[in-house]
gemmi code that builds the backbone of each chain (N, CA, C; Angstrom):
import gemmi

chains = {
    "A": [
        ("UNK", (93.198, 113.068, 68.983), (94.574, 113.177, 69.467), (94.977, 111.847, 70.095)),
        ("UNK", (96.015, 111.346, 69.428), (96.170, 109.628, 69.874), (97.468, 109.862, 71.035)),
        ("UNK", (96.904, 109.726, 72.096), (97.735, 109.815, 73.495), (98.721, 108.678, 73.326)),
        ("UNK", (98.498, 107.586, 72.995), (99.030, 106.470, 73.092), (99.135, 105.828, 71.672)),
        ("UNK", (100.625, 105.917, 71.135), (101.097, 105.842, 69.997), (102.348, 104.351, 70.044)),
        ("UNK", (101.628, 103.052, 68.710), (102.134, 102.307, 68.439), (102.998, 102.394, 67.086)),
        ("UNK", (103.818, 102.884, 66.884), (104.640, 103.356, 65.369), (104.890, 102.322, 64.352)),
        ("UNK", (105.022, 101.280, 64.900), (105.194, 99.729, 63.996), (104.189, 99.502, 63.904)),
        ("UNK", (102.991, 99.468, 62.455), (102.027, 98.366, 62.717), (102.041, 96.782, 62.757)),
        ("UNK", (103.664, 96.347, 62.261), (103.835, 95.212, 62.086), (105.288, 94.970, 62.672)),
        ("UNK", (105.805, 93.448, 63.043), (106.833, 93.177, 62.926), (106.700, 91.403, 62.640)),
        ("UNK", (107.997, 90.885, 62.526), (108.393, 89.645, 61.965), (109.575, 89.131, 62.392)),
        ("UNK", (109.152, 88.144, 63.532), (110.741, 87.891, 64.086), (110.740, 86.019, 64.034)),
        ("UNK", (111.855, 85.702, 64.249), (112.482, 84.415, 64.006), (111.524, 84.366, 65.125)),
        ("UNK", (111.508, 82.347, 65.083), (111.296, 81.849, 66.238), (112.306, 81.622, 67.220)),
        ("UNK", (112.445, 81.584, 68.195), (113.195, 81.720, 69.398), (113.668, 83.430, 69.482)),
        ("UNK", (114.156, 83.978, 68.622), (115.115, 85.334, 69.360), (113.505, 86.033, 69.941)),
        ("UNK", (114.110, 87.090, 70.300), (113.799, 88.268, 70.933), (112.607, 89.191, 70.183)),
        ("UNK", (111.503, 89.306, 70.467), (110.574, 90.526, 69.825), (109.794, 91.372, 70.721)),
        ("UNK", (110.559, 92.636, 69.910), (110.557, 93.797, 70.876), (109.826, 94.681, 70.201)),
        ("UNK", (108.277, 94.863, 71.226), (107.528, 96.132, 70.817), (107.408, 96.897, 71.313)),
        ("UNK", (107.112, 98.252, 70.758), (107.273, 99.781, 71.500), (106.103, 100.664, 71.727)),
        ("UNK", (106.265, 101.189, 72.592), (104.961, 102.336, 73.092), (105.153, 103.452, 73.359)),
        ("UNK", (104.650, 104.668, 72.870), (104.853, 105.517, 73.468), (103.983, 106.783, 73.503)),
        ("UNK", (103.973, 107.363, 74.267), (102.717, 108.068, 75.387), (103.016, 109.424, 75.132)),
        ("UNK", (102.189, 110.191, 75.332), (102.003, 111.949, 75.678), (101.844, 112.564, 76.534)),
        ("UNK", (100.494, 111.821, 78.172), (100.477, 112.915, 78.937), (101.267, 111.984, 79.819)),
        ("UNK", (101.490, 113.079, 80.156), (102.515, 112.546, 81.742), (101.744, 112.343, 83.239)),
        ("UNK", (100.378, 112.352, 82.564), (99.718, 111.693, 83.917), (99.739, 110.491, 84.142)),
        ("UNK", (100.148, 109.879, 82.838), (99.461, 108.045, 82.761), (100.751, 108.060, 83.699)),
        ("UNK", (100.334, 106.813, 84.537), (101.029, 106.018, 85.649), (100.811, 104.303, 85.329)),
        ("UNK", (100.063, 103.849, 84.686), (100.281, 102.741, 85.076), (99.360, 102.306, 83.235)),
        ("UNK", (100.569, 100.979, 83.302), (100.451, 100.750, 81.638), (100.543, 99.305, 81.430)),
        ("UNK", (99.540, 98.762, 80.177), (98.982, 97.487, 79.922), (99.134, 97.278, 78.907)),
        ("UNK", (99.932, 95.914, 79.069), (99.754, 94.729, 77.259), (98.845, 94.014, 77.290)),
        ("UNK", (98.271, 93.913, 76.068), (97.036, 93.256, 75.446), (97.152, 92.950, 74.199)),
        ("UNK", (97.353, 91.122, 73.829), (97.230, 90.419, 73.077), (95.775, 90.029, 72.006)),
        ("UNK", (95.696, 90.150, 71.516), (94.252, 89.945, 70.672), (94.422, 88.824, 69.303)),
        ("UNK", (94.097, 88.173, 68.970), (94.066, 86.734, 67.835), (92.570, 87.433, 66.876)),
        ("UNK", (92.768, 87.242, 65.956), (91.307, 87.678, 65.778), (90.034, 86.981, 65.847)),
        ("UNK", (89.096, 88.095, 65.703), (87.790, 87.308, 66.326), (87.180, 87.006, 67.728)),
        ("UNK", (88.492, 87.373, 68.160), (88.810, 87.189, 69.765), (88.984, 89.170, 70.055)),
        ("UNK", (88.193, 89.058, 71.861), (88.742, 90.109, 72.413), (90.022, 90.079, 73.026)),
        ("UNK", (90.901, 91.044, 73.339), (92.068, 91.316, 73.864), (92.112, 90.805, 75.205)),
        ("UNK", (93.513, 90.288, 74.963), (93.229, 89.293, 76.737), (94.974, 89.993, 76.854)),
        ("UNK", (94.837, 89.866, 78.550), (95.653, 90.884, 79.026), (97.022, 89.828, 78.945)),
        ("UNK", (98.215, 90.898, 79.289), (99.513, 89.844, 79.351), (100.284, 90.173, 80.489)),
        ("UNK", (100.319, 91.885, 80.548), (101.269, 91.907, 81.571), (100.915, 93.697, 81.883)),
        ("UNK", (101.341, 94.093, 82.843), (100.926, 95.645, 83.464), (102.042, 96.076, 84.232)),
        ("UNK", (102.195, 97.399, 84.186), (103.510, 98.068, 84.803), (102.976, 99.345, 85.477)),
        ("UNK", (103.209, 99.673, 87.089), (103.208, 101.135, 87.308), (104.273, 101.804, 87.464)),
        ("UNK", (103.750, 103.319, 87.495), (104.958, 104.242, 87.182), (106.128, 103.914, 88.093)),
        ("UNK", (106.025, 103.060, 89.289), (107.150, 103.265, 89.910), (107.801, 102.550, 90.123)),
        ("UNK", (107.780, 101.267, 89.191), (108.629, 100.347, 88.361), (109.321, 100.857, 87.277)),
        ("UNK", (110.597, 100.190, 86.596), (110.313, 100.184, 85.645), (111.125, 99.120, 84.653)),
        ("UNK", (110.466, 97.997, 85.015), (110.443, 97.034, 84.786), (109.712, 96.053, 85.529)),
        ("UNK", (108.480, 95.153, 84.848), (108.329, 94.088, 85.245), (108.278, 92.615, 84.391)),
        ("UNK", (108.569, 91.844, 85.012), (108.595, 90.582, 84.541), (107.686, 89.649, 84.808)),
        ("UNK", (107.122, 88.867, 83.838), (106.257, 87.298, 83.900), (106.329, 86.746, 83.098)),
        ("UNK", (107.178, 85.398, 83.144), (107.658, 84.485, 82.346), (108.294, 84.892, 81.136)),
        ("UNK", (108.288, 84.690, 79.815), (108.704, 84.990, 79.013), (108.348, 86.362, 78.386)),
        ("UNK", (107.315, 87.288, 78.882), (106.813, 88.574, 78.471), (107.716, 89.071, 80.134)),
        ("UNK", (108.165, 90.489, 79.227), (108.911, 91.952, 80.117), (108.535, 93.032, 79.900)),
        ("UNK", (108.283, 94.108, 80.526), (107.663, 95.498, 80.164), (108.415, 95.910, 81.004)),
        ("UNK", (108.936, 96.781, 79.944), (110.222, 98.384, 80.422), (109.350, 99.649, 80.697)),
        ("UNK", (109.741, 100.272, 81.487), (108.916, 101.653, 81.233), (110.132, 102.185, 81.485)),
        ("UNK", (110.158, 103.940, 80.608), (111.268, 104.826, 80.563), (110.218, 106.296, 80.256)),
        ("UNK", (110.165, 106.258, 81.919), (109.084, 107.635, 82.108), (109.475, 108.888, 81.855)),
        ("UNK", (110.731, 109.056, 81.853), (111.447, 110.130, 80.978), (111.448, 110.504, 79.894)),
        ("UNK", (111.282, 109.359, 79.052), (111.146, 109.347, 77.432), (109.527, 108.924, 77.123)),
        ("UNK", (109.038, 108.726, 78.306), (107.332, 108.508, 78.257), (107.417, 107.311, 76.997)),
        ("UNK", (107.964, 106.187, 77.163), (107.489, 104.972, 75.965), (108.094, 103.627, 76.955)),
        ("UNK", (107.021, 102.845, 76.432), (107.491, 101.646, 77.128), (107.674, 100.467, 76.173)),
        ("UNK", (108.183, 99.134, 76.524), (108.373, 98.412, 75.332), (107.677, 96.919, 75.745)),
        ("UNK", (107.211, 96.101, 75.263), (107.264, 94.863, 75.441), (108.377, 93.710, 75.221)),
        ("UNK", (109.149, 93.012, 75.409), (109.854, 92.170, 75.024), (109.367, 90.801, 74.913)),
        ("UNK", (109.282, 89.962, 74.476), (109.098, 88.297, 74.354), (109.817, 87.656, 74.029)),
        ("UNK", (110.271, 87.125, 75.248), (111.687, 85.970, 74.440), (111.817, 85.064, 75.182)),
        ("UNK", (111.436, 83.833, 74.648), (112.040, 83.547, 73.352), (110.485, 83.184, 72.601)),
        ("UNK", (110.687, 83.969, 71.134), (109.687, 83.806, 70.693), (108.673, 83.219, 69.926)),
        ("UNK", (107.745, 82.339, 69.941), (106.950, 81.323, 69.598), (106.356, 81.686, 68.622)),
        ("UNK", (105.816, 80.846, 67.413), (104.785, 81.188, 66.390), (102.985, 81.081, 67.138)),
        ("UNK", (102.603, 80.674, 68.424), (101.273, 80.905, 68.639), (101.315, 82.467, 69.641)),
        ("UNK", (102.484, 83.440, 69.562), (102.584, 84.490, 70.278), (102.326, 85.294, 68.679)),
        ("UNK", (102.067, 85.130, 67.628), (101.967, 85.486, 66.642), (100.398, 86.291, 66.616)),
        ("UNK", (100.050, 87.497, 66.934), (99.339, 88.403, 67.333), (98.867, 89.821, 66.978)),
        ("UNK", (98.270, 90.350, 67.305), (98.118, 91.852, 67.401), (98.513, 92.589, 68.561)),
        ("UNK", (99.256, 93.409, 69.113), (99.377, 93.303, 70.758), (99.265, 94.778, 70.768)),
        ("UNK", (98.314, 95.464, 71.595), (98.309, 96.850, 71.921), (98.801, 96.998, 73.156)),
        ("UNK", (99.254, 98.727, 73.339), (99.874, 98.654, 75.141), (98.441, 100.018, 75.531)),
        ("UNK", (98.505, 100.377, 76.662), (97.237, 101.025, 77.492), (98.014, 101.762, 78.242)),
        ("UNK", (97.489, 102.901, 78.207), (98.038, 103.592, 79.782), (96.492, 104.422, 80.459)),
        ("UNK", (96.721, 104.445, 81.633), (95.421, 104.682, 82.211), (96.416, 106.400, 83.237)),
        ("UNK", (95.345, 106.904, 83.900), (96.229, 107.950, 84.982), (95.380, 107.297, 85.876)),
        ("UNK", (95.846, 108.375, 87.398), (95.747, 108.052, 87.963), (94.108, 107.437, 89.055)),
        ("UNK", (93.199, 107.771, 88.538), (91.928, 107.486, 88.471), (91.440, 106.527, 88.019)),
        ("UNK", (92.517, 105.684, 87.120), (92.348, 104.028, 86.085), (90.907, 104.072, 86.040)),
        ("UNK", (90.129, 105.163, 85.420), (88.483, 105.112, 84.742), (88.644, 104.891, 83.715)),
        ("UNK", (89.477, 104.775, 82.615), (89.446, 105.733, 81.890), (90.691, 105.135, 80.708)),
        ("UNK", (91.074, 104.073, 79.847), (92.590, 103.756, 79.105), (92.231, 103.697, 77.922)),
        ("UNK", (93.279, 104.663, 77.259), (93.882, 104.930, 76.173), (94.778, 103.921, 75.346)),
        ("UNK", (94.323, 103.260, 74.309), (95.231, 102.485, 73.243), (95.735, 102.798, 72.227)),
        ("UNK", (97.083, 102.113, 71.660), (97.680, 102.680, 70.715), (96.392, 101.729, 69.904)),
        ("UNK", (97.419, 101.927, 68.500), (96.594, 101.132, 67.244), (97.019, 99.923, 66.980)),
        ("UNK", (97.862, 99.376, 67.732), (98.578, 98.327, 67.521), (99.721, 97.854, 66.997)),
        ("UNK", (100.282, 96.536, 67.039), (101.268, 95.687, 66.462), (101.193, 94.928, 65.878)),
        ("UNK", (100.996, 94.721, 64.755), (100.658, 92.988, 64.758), (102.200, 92.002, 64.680)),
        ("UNK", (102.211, 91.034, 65.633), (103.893, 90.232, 65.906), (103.236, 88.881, 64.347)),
        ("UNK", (104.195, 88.602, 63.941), (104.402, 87.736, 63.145), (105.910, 86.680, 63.510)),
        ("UNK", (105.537, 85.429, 64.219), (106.279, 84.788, 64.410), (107.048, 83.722, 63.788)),
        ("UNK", (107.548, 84.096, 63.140), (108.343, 82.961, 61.545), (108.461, 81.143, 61.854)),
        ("UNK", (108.306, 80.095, 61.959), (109.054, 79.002, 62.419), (110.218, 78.620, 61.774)),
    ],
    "B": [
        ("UNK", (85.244, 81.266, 87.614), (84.592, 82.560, 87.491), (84.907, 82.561, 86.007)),
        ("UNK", (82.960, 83.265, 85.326), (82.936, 84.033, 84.368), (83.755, 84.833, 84.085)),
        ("UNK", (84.185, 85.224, 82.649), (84.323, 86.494, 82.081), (83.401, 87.095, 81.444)),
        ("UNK", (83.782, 87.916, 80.509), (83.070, 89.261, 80.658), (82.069, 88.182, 79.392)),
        ("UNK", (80.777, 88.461, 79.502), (79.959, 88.116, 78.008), (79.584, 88.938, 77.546)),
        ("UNK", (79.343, 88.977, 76.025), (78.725, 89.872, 75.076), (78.054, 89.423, 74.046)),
        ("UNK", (76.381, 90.165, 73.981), (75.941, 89.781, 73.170), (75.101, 90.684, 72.143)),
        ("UNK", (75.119, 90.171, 70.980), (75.130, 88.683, 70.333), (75.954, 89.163, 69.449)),
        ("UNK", (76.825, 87.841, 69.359), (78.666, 87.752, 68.550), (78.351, 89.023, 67.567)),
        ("UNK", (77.428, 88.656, 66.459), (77.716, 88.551, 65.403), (76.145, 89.423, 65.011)),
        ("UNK", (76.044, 90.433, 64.452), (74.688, 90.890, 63.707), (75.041, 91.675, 62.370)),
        ("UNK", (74.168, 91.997, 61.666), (73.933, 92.797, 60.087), (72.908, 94.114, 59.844)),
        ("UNK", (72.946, 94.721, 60.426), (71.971, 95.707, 60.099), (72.117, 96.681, 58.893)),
        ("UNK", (71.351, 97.419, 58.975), (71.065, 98.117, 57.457), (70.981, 99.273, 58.113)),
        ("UNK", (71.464, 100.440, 57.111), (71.629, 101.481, 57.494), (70.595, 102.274, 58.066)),
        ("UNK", (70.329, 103.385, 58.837), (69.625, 103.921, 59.247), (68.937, 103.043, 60.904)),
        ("UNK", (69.131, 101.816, 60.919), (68.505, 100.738, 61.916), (69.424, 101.591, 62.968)),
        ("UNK", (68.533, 100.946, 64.164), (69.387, 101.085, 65.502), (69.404, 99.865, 66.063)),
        ("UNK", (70.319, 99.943, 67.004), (71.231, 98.588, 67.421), (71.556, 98.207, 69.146)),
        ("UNK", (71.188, 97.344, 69.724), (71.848, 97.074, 70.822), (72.706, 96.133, 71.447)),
        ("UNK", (73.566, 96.415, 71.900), (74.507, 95.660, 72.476), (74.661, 95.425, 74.013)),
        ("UNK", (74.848, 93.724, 74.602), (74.441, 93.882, 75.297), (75.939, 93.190, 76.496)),
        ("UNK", (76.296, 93.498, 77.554), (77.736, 93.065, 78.294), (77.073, 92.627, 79.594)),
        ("UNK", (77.518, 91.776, 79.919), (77.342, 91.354, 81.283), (79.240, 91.195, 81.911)),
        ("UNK", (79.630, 91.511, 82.920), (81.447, 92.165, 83.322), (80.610, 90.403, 84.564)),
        ("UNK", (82.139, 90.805, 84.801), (82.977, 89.569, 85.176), (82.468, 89.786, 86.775)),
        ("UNK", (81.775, 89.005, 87.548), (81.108, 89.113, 89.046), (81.838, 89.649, 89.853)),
        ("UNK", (81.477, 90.802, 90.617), (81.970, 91.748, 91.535), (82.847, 92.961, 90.927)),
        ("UNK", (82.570, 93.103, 89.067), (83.127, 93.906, 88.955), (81.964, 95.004, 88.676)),
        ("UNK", (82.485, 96.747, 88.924), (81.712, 97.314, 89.091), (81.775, 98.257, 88.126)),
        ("UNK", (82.799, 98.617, 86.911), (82.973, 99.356, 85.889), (83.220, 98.423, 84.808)),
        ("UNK", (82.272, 98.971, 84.059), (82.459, 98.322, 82.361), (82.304, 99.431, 81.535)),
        ("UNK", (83.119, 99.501, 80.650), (83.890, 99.743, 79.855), (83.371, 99.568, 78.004)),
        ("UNK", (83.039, 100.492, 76.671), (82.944, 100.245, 75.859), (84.233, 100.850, 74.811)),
        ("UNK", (84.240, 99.812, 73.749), (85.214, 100.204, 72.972), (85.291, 99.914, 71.866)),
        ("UNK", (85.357, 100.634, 70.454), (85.195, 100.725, 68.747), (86.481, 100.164, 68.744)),
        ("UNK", (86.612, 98.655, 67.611), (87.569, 98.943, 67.192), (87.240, 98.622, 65.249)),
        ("UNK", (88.534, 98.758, 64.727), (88.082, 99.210, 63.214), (89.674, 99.148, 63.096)),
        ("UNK", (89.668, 98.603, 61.845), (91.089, 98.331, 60.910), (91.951, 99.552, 61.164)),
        ("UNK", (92.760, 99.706, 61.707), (93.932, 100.500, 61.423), (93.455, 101.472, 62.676)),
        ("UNK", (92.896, 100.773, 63.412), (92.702, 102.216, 64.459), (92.080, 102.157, 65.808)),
        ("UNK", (92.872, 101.279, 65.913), (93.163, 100.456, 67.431), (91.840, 100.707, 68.228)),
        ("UNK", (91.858, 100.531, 69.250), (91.083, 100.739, 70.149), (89.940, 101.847, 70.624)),
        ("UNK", (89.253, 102.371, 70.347), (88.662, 103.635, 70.577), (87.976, 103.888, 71.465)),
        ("UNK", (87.965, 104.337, 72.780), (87.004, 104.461, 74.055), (85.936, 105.327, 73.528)),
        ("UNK", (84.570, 104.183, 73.785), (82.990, 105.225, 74.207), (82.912, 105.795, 75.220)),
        ("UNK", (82.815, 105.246, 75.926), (82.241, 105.480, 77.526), (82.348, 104.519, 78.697)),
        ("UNK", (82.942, 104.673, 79.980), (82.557, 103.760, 80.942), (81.510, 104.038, 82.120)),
        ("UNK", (81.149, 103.620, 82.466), (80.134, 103.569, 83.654), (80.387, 102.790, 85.134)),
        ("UNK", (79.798, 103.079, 86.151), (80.153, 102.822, 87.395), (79.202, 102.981, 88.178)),
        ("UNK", (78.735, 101.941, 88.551), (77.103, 102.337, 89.468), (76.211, 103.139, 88.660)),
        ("UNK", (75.994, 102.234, 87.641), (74.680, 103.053, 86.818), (75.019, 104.389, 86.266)),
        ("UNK", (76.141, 104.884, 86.608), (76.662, 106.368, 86.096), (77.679, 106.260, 85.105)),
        ("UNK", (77.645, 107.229, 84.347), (78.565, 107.418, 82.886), (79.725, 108.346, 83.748)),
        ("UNK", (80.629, 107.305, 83.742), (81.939, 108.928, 84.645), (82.714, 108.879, 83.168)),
        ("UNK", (82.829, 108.420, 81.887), (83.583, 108.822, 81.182), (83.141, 108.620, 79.799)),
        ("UNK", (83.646, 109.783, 78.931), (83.060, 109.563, 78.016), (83.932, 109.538, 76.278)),
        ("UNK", (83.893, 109.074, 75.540), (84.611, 109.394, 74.459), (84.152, 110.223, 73.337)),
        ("UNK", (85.082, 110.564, 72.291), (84.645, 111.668, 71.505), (83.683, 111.097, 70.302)),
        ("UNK", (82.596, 110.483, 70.349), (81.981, 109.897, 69.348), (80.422, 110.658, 69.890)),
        ("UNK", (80.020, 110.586, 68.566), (78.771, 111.297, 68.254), (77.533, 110.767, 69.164)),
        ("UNK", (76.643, 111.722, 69.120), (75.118, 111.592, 70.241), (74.361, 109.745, 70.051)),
        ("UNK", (75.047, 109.266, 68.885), (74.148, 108.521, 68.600), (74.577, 107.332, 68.649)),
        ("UNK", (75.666, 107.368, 70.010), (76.318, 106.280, 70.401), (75.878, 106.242, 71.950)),
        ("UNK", (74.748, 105.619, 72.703), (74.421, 105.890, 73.877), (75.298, 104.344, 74.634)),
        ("UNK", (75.099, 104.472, 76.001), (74.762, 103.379, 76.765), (74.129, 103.557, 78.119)),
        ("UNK", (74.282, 102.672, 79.051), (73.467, 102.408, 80.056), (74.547, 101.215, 81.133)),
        ("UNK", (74.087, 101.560, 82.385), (74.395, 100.223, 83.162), (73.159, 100.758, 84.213)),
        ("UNK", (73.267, 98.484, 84.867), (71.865, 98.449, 85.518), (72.702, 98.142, 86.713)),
        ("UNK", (71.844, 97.896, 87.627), (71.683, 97.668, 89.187), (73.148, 96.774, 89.563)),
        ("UNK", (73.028, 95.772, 88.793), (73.284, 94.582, 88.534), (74.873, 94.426, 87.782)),
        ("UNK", (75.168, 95.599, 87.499), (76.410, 96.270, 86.800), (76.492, 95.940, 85.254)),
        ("UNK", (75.550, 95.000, 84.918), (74.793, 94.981, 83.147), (74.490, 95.947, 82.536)),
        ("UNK", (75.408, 95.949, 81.519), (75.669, 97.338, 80.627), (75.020, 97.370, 79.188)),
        ("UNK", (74.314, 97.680, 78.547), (73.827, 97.941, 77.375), (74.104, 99.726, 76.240)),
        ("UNK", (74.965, 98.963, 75.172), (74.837, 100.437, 74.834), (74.242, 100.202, 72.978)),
        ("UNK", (74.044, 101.397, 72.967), (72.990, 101.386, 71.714), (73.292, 102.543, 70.349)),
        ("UNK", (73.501, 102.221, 69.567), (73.781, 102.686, 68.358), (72.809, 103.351, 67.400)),
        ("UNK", (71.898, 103.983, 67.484), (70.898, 104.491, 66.948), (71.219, 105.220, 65.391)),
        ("UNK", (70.712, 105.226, 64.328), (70.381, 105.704, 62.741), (71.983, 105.211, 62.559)),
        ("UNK", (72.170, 104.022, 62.338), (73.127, 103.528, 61.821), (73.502, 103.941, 60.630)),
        ("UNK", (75.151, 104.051, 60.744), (76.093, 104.109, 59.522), (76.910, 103.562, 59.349)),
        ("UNK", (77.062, 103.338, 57.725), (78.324, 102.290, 57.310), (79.805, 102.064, 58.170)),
        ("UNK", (79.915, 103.542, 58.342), (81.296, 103.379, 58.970), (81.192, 103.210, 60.568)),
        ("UNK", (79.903, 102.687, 61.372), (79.746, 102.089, 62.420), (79.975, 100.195, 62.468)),
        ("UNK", (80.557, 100.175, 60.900), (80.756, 98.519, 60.878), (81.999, 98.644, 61.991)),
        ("UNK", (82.252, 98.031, 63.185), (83.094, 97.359, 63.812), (83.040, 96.101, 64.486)),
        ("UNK", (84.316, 96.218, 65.496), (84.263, 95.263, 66.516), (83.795, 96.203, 67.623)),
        ("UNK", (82.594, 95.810, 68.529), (82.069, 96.820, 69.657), (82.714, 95.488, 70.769)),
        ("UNK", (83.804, 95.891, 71.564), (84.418, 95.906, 72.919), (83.917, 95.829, 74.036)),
        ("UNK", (83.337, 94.836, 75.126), (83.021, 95.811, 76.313), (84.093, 94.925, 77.469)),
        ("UNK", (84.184, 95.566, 78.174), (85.637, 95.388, 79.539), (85.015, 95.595, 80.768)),
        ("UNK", (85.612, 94.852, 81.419), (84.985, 95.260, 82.663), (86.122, 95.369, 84.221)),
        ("UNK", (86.151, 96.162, 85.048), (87.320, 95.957, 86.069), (86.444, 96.445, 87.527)),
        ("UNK", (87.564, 96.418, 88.549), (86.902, 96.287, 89.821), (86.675, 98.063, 90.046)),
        ("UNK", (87.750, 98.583, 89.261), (87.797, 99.756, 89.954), (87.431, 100.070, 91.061)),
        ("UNK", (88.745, 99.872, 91.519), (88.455, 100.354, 92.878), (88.881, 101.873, 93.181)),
        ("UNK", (89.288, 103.014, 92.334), (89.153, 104.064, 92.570), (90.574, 104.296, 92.540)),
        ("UNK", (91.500, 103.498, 92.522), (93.285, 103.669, 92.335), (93.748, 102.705, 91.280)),
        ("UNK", (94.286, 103.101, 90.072), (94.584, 102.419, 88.865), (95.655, 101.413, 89.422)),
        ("UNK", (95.902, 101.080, 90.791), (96.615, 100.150, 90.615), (96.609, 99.111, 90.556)),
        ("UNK", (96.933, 97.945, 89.933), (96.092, 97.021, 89.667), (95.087, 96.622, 88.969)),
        ("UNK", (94.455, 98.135, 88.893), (93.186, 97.926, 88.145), (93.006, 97.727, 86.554)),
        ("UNK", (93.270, 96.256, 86.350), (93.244, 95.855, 85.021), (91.660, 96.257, 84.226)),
        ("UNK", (91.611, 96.037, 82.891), (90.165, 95.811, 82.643), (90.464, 94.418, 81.654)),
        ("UNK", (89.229, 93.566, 81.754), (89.095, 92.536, 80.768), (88.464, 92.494, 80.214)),
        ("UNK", (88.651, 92.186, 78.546), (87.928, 92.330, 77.549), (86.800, 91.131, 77.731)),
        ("UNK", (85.359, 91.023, 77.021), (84.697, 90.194, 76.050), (85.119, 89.783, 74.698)),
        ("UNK", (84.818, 88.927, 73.787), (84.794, 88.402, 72.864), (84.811, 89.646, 71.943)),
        ("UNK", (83.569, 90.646, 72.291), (83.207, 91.214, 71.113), (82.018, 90.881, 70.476)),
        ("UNK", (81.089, 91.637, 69.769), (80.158, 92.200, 69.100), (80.697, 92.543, 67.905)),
        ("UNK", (80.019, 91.707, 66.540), (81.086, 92.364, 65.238), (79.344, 92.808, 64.564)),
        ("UNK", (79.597, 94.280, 64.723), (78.738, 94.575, 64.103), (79.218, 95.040, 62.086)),
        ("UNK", (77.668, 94.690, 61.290), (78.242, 94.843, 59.864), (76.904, 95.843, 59.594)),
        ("UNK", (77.439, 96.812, 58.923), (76.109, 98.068, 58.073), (76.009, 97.906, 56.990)),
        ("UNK", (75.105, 97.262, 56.441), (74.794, 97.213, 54.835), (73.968, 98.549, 54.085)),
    ],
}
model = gemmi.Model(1)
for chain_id, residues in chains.items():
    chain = gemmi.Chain(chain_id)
    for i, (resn, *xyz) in enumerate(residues, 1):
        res = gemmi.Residue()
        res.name, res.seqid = resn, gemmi.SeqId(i, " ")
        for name, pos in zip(("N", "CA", "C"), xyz):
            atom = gemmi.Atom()
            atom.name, atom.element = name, gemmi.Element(name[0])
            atom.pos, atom.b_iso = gemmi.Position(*pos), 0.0
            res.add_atom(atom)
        chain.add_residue(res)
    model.add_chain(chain)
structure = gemmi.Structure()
structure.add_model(model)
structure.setup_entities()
């Protein structure tokens, strides 16, 4: 049962605009939720984290929305680069953070 | 400061073999973390551990063990190997401190195991 559901396995965006990936969740325990970038060959290195009682945070050019109502959160990157060109999964953990759930991924394709 | 190491990158075993993998987590952290991954299917939690104890576990078969030591050095082991155990084996490690806030985990490199 995949708690944590990535629906795009792919996207393809210009360089500079906007690329926007989506997440979205099942139990309503998860509180607090993680992006993770991966290149291959390479393990997943973190980007950015949100708890439930945000919902929104920001660092630098990466943003994470959360919309705990609709239980899905999104990544944004903008403006967007060809070495942001990736696999990027999101995580949600509850409240015990033992324990995180990943979607299956994204992979971003950044055009020049 | 280290991150998380894992070893060794890269091995080949043959079916039926058993296998170990070995994580050393990032200093002062006290939960590490294992994780399958495999084409099309993201991330898959084994098990984490915390002071030598397994507090969590994932839905994969008996013949996916692990271990952590004193030292918070984690070893987990793959016993009568099968083809479709070819992955990337994951291990993470975080402070857990007992409230997810904050509490990131960070990956290793990875372990690419191959079953011939």
């Amino acid at each position: 049962d995949q708690q944590v559901k990535q629906n795009s396995p792919s996207l393809s965006v210009q360089e500079g605009r906007i690329s926007i990936l989506n997440c979205d969740y099942t139990n309503s325990m998860f509180d607090y939720f993680l992006w993770y970038k991966k290149y291959p060959a390479e393990g997943p290195t973190f980007l950015i984290s949100i708890s439930s009682i945000k919902d929104k945070n920001e660092d630098g050019r990466f943003t994470v929305f959360l919309n705990k109502s609709a239980k899905h959160l999104s990544l944004h990157i903008v403006p967007s680069q060809p070495g942001d060109s990736a696999v990027y999964f999101c995580a949600a953990s509850a409240q015990d953070g033992n324990q995180f759930y990943f979607g299956t991924g994204t992979s971003l394709t950044v055009i020049p | 400061k280290a991150g998380v190491t894992q070893t060794p990158r890269y091995l080949i075993k043959t079916r039926g073999q058993q296998v170990t993998l070995s994580c050393s987590p990032i200093s002062g952290h006290r939960s590490v973390s294992w994780y399958q991954q495999t084409p099309g299917q993201g991330l898959q939690f084994l098990f984490e551990y915390f002071s030598e104890t397994q507090r969590n576990k994932g839905n994969f078969p008996g013949r996916f063990s692990g271990r952590q030591f004193s030292n918070s050095r984690s070893e987990m082991n793959v016993s009568t190997l099968e083809l479709g155990d070819s992955a990337l084996y994951l291990c993470a490690s975080s402070l857990a401190t007992g409230s997810n806030s904050g509490n990131t985990i960070y990956f290793g490199e990875g372990s690419w195991l191959t079953v011939v």
